[in-house]
TIMI-243886 format. One record per residue (C-alpha): chain; x, y, z. Coordinates in steps of 0.05 Angstrom, whole numbers, plus 5000, padded with zeros to 4 digits. Layout:
% residues N
+--------+------+------+------+
! cadena !   xx !   yy !   zz !
+--------+------+------+------+
!      A !    X !    Y !    Z !
...
+--------+------+------+------+
//
This chain:
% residues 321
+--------+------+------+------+
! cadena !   xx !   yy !   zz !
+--------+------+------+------+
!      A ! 5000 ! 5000 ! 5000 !
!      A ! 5048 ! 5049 ! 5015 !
!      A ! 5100 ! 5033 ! 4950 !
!      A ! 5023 ! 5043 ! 4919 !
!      A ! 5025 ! 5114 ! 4949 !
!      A ! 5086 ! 5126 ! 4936 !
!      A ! 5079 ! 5108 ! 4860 !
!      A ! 5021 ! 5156 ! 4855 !
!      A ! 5057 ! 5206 ! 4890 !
!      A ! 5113 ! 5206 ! 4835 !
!      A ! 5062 ! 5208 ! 4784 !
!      A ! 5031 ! 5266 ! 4806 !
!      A ! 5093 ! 5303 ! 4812 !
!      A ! 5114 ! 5280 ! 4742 !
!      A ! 5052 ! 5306 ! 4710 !
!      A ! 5054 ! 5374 ! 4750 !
!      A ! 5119 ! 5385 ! 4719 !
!      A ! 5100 ! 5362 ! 4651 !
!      A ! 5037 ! 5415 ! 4663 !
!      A ! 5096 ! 5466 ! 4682 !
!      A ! 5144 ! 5446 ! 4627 !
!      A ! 5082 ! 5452 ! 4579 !
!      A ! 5063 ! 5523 ! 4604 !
!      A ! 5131 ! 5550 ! 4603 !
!      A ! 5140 ! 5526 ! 4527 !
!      A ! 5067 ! 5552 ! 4512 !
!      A ! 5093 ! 5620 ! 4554 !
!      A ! 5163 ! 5618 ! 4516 !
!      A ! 5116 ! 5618 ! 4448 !
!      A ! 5079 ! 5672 ! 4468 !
!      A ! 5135 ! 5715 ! 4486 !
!      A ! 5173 ! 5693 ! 4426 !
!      A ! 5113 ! 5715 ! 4379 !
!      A ! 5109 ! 5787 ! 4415 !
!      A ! 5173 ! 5794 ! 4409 !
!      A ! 5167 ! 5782 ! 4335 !
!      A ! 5112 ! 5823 ! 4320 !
!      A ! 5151 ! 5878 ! 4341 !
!      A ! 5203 ! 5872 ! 4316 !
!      A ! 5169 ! 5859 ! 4254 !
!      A ! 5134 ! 5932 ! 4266 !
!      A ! 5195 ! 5962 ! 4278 !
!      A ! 5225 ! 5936 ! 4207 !
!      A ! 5166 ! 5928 ! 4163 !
!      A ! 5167 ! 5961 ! 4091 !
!      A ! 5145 ! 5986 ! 4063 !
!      A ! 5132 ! 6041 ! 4114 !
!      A ! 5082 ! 6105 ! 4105 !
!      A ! 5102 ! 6167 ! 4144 !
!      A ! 5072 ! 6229 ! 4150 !
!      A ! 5120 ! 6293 ! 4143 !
!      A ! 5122 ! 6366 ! 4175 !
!      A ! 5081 ! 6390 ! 4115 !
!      A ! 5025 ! 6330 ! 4136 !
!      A ! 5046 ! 6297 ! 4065 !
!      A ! 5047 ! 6217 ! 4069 !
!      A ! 5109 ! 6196 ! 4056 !
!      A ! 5122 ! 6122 ! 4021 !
!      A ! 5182 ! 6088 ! 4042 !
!      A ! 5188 ! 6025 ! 4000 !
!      A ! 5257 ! 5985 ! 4038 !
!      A ! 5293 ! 6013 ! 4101 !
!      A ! 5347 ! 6057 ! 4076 !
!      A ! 5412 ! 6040 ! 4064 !
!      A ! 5440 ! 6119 ! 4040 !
!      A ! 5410 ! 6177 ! 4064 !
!      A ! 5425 ! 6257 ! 4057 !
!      A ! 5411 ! 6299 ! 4106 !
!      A ! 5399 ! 6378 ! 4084 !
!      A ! 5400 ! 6405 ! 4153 !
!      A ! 5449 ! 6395 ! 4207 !
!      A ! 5391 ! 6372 ! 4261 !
!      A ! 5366 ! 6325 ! 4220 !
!      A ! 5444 ! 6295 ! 4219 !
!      A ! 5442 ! 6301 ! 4286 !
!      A ! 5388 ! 6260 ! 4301 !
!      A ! 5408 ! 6210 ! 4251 !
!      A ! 5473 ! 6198 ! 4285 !
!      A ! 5440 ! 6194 ! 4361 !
!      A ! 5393 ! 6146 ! 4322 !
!      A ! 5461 ! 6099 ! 4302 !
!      A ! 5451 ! 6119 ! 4225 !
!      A ! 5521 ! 6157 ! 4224 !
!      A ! 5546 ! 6105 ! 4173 !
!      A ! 5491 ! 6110 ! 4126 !
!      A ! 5500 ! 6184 ! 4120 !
!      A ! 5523 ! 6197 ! 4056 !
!      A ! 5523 ! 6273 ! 4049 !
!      A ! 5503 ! 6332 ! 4093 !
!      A ! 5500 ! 6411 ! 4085 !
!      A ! 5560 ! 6458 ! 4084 !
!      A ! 5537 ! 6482 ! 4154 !
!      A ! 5539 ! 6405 ! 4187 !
!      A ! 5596 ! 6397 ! 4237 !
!      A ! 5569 ! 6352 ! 4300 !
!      A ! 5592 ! 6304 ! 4302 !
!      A ! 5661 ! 6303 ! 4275 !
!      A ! 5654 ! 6255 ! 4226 !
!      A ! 5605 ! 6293 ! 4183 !
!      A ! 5663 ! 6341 ! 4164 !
!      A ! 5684 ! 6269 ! 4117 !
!      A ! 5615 ! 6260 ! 4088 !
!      A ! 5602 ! 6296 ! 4012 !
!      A ! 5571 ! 6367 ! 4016 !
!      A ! 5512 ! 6380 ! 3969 !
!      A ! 5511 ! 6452 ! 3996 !
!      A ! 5493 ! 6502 ! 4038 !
!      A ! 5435 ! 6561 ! 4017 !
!      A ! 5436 ! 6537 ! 3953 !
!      A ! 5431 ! 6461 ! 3941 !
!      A ! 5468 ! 6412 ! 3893 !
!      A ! 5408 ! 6372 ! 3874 !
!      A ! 5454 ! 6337 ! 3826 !
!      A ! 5502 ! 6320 ! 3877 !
!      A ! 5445 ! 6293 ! 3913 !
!      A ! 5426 ! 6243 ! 3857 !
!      A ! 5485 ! 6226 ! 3842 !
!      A ! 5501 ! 6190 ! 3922 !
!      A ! 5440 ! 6145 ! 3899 !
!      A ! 5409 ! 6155 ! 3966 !
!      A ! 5352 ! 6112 ! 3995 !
!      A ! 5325 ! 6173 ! 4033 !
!      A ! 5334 ! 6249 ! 4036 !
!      A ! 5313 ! 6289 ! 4096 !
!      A ! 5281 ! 6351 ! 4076 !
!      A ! 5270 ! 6409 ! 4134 !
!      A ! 5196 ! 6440 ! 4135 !
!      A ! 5241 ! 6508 ! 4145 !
!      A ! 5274 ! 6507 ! 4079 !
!      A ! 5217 ! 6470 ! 4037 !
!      A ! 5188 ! 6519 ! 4009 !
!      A ! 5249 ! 6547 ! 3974 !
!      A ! 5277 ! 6478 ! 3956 !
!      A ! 5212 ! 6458 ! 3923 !
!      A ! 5231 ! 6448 ! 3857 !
!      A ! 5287 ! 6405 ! 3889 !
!      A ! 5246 ! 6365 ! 3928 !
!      A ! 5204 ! 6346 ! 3870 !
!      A ! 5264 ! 6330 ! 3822 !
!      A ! 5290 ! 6283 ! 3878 !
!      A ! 5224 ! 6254 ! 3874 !
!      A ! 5223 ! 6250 ! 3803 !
!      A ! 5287 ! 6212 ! 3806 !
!      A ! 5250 ! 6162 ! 3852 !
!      A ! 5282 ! 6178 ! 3916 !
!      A ! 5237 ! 6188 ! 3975 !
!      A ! 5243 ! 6248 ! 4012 !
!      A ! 5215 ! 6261 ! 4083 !
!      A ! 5201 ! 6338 ! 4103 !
!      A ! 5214 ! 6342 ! 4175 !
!      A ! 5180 ! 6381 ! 4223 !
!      A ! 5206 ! 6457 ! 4237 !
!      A ! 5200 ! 6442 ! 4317 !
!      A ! 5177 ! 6503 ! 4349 !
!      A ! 5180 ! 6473 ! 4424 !
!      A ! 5199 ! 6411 ! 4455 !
!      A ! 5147 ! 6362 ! 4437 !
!      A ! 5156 ! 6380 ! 4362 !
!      A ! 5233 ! 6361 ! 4373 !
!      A ! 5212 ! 6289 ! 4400 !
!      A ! 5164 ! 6298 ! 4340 !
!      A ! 5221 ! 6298 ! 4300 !
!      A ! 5263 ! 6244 ! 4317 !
!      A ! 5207 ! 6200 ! 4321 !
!      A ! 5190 ! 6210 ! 4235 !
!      A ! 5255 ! 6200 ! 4221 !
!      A ! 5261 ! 6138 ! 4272 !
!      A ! 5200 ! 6116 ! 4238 !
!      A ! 5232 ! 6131 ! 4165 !
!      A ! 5295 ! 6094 ! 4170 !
!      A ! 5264 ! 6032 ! 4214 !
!      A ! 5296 ! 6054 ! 4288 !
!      A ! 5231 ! 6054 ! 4322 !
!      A ! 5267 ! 6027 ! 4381 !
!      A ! 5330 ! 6083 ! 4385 !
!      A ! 5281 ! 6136 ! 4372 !
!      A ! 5244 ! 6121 ! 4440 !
!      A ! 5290 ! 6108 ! 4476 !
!      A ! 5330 ! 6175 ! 4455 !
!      A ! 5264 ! 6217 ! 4466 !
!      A ! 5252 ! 6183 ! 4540 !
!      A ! 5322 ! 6204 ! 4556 !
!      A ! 5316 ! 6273 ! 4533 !
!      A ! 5254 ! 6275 ! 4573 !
!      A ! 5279 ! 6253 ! 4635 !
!      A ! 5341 ! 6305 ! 4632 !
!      A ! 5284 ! 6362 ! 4621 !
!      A ! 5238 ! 6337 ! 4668 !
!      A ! 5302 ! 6342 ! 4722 !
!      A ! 5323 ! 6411 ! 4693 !
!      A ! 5249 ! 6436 ! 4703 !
!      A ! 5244 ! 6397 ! 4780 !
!      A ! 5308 ! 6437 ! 4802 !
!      A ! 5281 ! 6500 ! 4771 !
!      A ! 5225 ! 6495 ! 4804 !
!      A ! 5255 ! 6504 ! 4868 !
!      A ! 5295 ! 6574 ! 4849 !
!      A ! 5261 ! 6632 ! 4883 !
!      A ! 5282 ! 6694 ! 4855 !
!      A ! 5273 ! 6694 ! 4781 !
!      A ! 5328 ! 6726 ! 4743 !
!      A ! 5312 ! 6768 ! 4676 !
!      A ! 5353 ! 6744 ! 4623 !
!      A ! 5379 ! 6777 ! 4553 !
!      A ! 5392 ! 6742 ! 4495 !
!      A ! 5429 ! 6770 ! 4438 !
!      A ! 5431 ! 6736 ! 4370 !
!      A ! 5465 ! 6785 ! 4333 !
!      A ! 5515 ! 6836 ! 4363 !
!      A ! 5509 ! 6911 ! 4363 !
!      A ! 5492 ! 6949 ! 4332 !
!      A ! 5434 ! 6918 ! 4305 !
!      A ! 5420 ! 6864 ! 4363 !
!      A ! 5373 ! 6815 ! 4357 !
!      A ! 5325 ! 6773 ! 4410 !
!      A ! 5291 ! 6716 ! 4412 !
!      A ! 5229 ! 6737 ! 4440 !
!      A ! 5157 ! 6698 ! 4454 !
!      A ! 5140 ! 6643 ! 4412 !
!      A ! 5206 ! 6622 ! 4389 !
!      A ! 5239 ! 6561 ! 4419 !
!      A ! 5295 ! 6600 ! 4472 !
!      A ! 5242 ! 6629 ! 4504 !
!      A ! 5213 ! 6565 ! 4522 !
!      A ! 5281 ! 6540 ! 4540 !
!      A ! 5285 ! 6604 ! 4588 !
!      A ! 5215 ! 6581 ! 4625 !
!      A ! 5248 ! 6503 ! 4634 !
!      A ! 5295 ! 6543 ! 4670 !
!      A ! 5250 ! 6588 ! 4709 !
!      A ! 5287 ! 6647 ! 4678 !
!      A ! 5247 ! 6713 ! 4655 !
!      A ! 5264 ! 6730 ! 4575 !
!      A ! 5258 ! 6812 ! 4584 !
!      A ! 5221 ! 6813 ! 4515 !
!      A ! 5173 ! 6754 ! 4516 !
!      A ! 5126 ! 6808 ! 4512 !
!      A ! 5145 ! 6813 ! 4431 !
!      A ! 5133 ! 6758 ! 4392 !
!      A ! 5198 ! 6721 ! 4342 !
!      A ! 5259 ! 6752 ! 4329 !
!      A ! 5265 ! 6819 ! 4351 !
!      A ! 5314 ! 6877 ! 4340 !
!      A ! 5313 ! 6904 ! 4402 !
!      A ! 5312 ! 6981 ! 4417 !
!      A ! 5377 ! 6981 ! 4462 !
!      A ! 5350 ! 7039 ! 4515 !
!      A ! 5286 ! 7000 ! 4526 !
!      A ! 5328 ! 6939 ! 4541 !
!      A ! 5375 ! 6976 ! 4590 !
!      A ! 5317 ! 7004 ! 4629 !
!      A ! 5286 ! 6933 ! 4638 !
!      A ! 5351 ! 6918 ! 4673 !
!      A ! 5368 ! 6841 ! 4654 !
!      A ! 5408 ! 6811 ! 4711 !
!      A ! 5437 ! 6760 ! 4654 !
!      A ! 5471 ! 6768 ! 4589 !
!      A ! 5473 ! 6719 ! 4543 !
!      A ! 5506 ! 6717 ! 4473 !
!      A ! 5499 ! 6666 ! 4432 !
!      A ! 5551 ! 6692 ! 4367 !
!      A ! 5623 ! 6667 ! 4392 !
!      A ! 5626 ! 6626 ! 4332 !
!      A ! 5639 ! 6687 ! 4292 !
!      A ! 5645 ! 6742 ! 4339 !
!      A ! 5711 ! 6749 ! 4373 !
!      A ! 5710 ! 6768 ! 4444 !
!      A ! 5633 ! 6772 ! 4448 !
!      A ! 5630 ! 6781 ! 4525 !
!      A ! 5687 ! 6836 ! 4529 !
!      A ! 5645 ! 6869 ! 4461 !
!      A ! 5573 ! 6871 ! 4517 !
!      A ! 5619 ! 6892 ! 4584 !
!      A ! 5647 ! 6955 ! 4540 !
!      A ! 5575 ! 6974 ! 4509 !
!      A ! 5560 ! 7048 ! 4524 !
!      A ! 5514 ! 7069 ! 4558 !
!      A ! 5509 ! 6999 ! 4589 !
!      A ! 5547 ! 7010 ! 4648 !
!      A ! 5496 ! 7012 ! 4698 !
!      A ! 5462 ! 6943 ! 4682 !
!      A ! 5467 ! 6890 ! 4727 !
!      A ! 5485 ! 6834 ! 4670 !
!      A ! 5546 ! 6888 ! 4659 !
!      A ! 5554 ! 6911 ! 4736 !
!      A ! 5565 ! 6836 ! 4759 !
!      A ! 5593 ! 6810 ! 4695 !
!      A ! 5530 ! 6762 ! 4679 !
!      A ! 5542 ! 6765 ! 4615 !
!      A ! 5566 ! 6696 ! 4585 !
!      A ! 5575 ! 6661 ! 4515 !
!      A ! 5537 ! 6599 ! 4505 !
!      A ! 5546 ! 6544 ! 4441 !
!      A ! 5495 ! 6566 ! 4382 !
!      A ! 5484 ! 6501 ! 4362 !
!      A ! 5465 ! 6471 ! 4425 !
!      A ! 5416 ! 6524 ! 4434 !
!      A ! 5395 ! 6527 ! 4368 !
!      A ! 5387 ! 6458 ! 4336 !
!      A ! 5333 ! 6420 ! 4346 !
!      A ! 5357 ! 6354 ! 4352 !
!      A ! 5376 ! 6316 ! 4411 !
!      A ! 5431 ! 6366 ! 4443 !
!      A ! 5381 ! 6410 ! 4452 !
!      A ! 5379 ! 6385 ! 4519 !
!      A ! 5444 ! 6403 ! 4539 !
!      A ! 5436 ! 6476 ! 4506 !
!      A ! 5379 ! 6475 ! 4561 !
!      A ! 5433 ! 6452 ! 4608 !
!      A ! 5484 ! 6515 ! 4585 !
!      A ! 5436 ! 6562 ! 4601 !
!      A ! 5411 ! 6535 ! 4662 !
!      A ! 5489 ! 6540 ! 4689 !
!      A ! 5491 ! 6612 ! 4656 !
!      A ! 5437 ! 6639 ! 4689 !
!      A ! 5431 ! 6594 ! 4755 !
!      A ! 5510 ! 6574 ! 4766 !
!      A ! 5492 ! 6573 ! 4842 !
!      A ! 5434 ! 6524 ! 4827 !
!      A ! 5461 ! 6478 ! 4769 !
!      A ! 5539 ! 6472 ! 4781 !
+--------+------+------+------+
//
């Protein structure tokens, strides 16, 4: 009786594992399929995407050579692990280093037939420049490349916009999000620490160096940068690019300078400390007034975080060291 028991004993064990061994395989399918599936979504083409002019965009096989027409666009591609499939950028590309070995096809004017001749998979238009390129853009389309119009990001959202198209467009679903929930993370720690400043500081930002200086005022994207960091732009009560009237901007007082023109300007701070007439503005009393990288404030792409960053340090060195 009790081998009996015993023998029914094993068998019940033997079947509860065969049950287990069973589910797990059944579980290891249905993992296995999702897995596929997206993976499958992530590669599939072709691929329809809709560009920054709300055009649908055929892509017939994930791209193999792509030109890029605008240095943020480049940028992304490279965060996105596309660097090597770059096969020509604009005259003004320089992040990273290695576009400065890629073929140019131009700067304000472009080489269409340099473009052709790469025999890329992809070109990535900018919704900035489209109008004047048109003819362009349909000539490359006439030559049966595809070409995707990205967005002209205005804000934030429109930047993650951005990199998701052209993650979509080139099959790097995956990079794309993970990129964006990085860059959203760093702002959403910017904004938290922000957040916590008390005294607001006005801030100045010049473009353009006297004598005609020029602002970024409200509705442009360094004004929104300035609210991330809980800074006050002294003419967000003017809307775009401004030239500013330089008496109206000394009474307003800023309590931070920032230029944004080193790349061509030499000396840009000692050029704002020795403005007349400025000498009783606390940017100039305290010597707030700092240089900060144009294309990391500029660009729309992903270092567009850190320009947030550069400013943040500018403005709140006490606060962001």
């Amino acid at each position: 009786m009790k081998k009996l028991y015993s023998l029914i004993l094993a068998f019940i064990l033997i079947i509860g594992v065969l049950v287990g061994c069973s589910g797990n395989k059944e579980q290891s399918k249905e993992d296995n399929k999702a897995n596929n599936d997206q993976k499958t979504e992530q590669v599939s083409f072709p691929v329809t995407v809709k560009d920054g002019l709300k055009n649908d965009v055929i892509i017939k096989k994930k791209p193999k050579k792509i030109v890029s027409l605008i240095p943020s666009n480049t940028e992304i591609s490279y965060a996105l692990g596309l660097g090597d499939k770059i096969v020509g950028v604009s005259d003004f590309d320089n992040y990273p280093k290695e576009v400065t070995k890629k073929e140019k096809i131009g700067g304000q004017e472009i080489n269409v037939e340099k473009i052709i001749s790469l025999k890329p998979d992809l070109v990535l238009a900018h919704a900035s420049t489209a109008l004047n390129f048109k003819d362009g853009i349909q000539q490359l389309k006439d030559a049966g490349i595809a070409v995707l119009v990205v967005n002209d990001a205005q804000n934030f959202e429109q930047v993650f916009d951005s990199i998701t198209m052209i993650g979509k467009a080139t099959g790097e679903v995956t990079k794309a999000d993970k990129l964006v929930t990085s860059m959203k993370d760093k702002l959403a720690k910017i904004k938290e620490k922000a957040a916590g400043i008390k005294e607001k500081k006005k801030v100045l930002v010049e473009v353009a160096p006297a004598p005609e200086i020029y602002s970024p005022g409200n509705k442009t994207f360094m004004n929104e940068m300035l609210k991330a960091i809980n800074a006050e732009n002294i003419i967000s009560d003017q809307d775009g690019w401004v030239k500013i009237d330089q008496e109206a901007m000394i009474k307003r007082n800023p309590d931070v300078i920032l230029t944004t023109y080193g790349y061509y300007v030499k000396n840009p701070v000692q050029q704002v400390l020795a403005s007349k007439g400025w000498e009783n503005v606390t940017a100039v009393k305290t010597k707030q007034v700092y240089d900060v990288d144009s294309d990391r404030v500029t660009r729309t792409g992903p270092r567009i975080i850190e320009g947030v960053e550069d400013l943040a340090k500018a403005v709140y060195p006490e606060v962001f060291k």
